[in-house]
C-alpha positions, 0 to 999 in steps of 0.5 A: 803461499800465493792466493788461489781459488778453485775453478770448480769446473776444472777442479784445478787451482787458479789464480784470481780473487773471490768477486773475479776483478782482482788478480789475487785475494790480497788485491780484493782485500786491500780494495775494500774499504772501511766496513766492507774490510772490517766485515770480510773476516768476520763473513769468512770464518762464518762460512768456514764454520759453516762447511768444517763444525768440527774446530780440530778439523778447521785447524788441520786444513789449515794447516796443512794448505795455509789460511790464504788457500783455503779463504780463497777456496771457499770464496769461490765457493760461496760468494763471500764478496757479495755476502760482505757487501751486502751486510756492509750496506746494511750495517747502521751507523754506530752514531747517527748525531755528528758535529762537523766543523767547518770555515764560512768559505766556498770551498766548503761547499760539498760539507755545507750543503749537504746539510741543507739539501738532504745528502747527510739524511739520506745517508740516516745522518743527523749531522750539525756542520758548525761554523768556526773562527779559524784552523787552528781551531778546527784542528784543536776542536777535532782532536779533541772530539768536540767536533767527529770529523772537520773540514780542513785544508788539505796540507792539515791531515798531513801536519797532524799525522806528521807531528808538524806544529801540534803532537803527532796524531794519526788523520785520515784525508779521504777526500778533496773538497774543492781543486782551484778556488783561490786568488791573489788579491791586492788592495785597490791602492796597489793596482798598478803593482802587477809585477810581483818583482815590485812586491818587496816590503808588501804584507801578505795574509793567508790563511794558516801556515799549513795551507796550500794559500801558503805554499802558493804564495811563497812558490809565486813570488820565490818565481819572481826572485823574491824571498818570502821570508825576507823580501815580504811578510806573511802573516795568518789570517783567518779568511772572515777577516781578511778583506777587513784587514784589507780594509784597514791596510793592516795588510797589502793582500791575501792568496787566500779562498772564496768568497773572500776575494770576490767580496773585496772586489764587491766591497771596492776594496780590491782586486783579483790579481790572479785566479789560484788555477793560473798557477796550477790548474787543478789543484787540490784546496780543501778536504773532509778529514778525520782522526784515524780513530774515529775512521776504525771505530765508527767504519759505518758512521764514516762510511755514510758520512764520506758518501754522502759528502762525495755525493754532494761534491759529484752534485756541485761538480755539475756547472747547471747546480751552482746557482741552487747551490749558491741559494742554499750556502747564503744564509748567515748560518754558513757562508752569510754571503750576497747570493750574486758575489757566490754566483759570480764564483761559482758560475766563473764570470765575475768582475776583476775589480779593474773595471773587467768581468772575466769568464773562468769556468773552473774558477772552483770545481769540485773533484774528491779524488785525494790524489797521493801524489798531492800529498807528495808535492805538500810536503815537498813544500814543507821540506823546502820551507823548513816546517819538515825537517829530516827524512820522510817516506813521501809515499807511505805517508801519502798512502796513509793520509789520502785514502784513494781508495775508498774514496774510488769506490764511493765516487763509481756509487756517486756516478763519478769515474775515479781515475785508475791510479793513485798517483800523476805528474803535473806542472806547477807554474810550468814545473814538472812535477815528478811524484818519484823524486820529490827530493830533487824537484826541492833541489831545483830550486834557487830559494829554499830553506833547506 
């Protein structure tokens, strides 16, 4: 039976949702998010109780008209949306001490910063972000619940959920850090190698094998003709390390965050070959992450933890913030950076290391929305470099990882606008990008593994 409510004025049946935004009861119910969702049950069997004491009563109406009828007859009765939502606002955080791991990079600025400038303590959160050596760590740390949520890179949820290089575990990805923030850079020795078609037998880092650094590299010189299995070589290296390896020739170059490319420059041991948003302007990096468990167990515990993050985002977002926000990630306890070398990246002007001071204002921005059709084009990725293998249902796992939608509703509380739907195209180095047919755009390409 299809969801109703009763238009107490006419007496009849109609369709709609209890709160009158969405078309159905189901559409209200799948728009809720973590503790609302798990409250509105609760809310409307009270209610229930409330109008029917007699249980054998309760059971021979709902019988007779079906469970969905009558939870959308007594919705419209009794505001149930806004009982939920109020009792969701007043539920307190079932742990209130968290450790949230994260990499001394400028990508992980929303997570560090919230911490120093108050937006986890306002959410009634005491929450320990924690320096760490490198991914794979974050990723063990996390799965073993020495750390309650992480900060990773955006493919990692992804792997984890998959099963792809540790054992499937199911993550939830509700929001995107940071979109572009990334660069090419290259030992000064190479600043006459500007066409990536002179680039073969050149040693690469990036930051692990799941990373966006990785398929961006493979995708940019695959672009010019090059394999990046046999034409370069690859290699992980966490991000504090890369401009010493850098430093010691150990490697050629890096497509890898900030502020490890400006501090090359800084250094005079390199320069930017390329800012990240040259290749795909917009383009998600990093996100907060959790296991899934620790989403469904402690729903108000993450609900406090993804809104104060999403708050910290829509406060960095704002170009006038980023000079007080590079004050406070400078310290040696997160980002142990020179203030100018973060000024220069997060304000976009900044010296190329060739002798040249550029302007990019959206060198790095600052966007939440963990858009599914991101998660799409990752494991297209995946698939075209052989680290998924077999048939995967692109969308179910998107909709299962990324959750729009409770990142949506935290972002309008936040005073941002979340788009209006879940997925888009875009171009990739002037490459569309279908999210509708992820098999044929890995069929376009001339260098694959598959």
């Amino acid at each position: 039976m299809s969801d109703a409510t009763i238009d107490p004025a006419r007496g009849a049946i109609r369709g709609g949702c209890s709160c009158g935004h969405h078309a159905s009861e189901g559409e209200h119910r799948a728009d809720l998010t973590g503790t609302e969702a798990d409250l509105a049950p609760v809310v409307e069997a009270a209610v229930l109780r409330a109008l029917f004491p007699d249980a054998a009563s309760r059971r021979v109406i709902i019988k007779a008209v079906g469970a969905s009828t009558v939870a959308a007859a007594v919705s419209s009765l009794f505001p149930i949306g806004t009982a939920t939502e109020v009792l969701a606002q007043s539920a307190k955080p079932e742990k209130t001490a968290l450790k949230v791991g994260f990499i001394p990079i400028t990508c992980a600025t929303p997570i560090i910063m919230a911490e120093p400038m108050g937006f986890y303590k306002k959410q009634g959160l005491d929450v320990e972000v924690i320096k760490t050596a490198g991914w794979a760590v974050i990723r063990d740390k996390t799965i073993n619940k020495e750390y309650d949520a992480a900060y990773m890179l955006s493919p990692m949820p992804l792997a984890i959920t998959l099963g792809i290089g540790s054992n499937p575990l199911p993550y939830a990805m509700p929001a995107v850090e940071n979109i572009n923030g990334q660069a090419i850079t290259l030992s000064i020795k190479h600043k006459d190698k500007r066409d990536p078609r002179t680039w073969k037998g050149l040693k690469f880092g990036v930051p692990f094998d799941f990373s966006m650094h990785n398929y961006l590299l493979r995708y940019y010189v695959a672009e010019h003709g090059l394999d990046p299995d046999k034409d370069i070589q690859i290699r992980s290296v966490p991000p504090p390390e890369m401009v010493a390896n850098l430093r010691a020739d150990t490697i050629d170059g890096f497509l890898g965050p900030d502020p490890f490319n400006q501090r090359a420059v800084y250094d005079g041991v390199g320069f930017i070959h390329i800012l990240s948003r040259e290749l795909w302007d917009g383009h998600p990096c990093c996100a907060f992450a959790a296991s899934r468990e620790f989403v469904t167990t402690m729903p108000n515990t993450y609900g406090a933890l993804l809104k104060a993050i999403i708050e910290a985002t829509a406060f960095a977002s704002k170009t006038e913030n980023r000079k007080e926000i590079a004050t406070a990630i400078a310290p040696a306890n997160y980002l142990n950076q020179p203030q100018t070398v973060l000024e220069q990246i997060l304000t976009g002007t900044y010296a190329d290391g060739l002798g040249g001071v550029k302007r990019e204002p959206n060198r790095i921005d600052f966007d939440p929305f963990p858009w599914e059709s991101f998660a799409i084009w990752i494991m297209s990725q995946m698939k075209r470099w052989g680290q998924l293998k077999g048939d995967v249902d692109y969308k179910a796992v998107a909709r299962q990882v990324y959750l729009a939608t409770d990142a949506a509703k935290l972002m309008k509380e936040a005073g941002l606008t979340p788009p209006a739907t879940t997925t888009k195209t875009f171009s990739v180095m002037g490459k569309p990008f279908d999210p509708d047919k992820p098999e044929d755009y890995i069929a376009s390409f001339a260098i694959k593994r598959t």
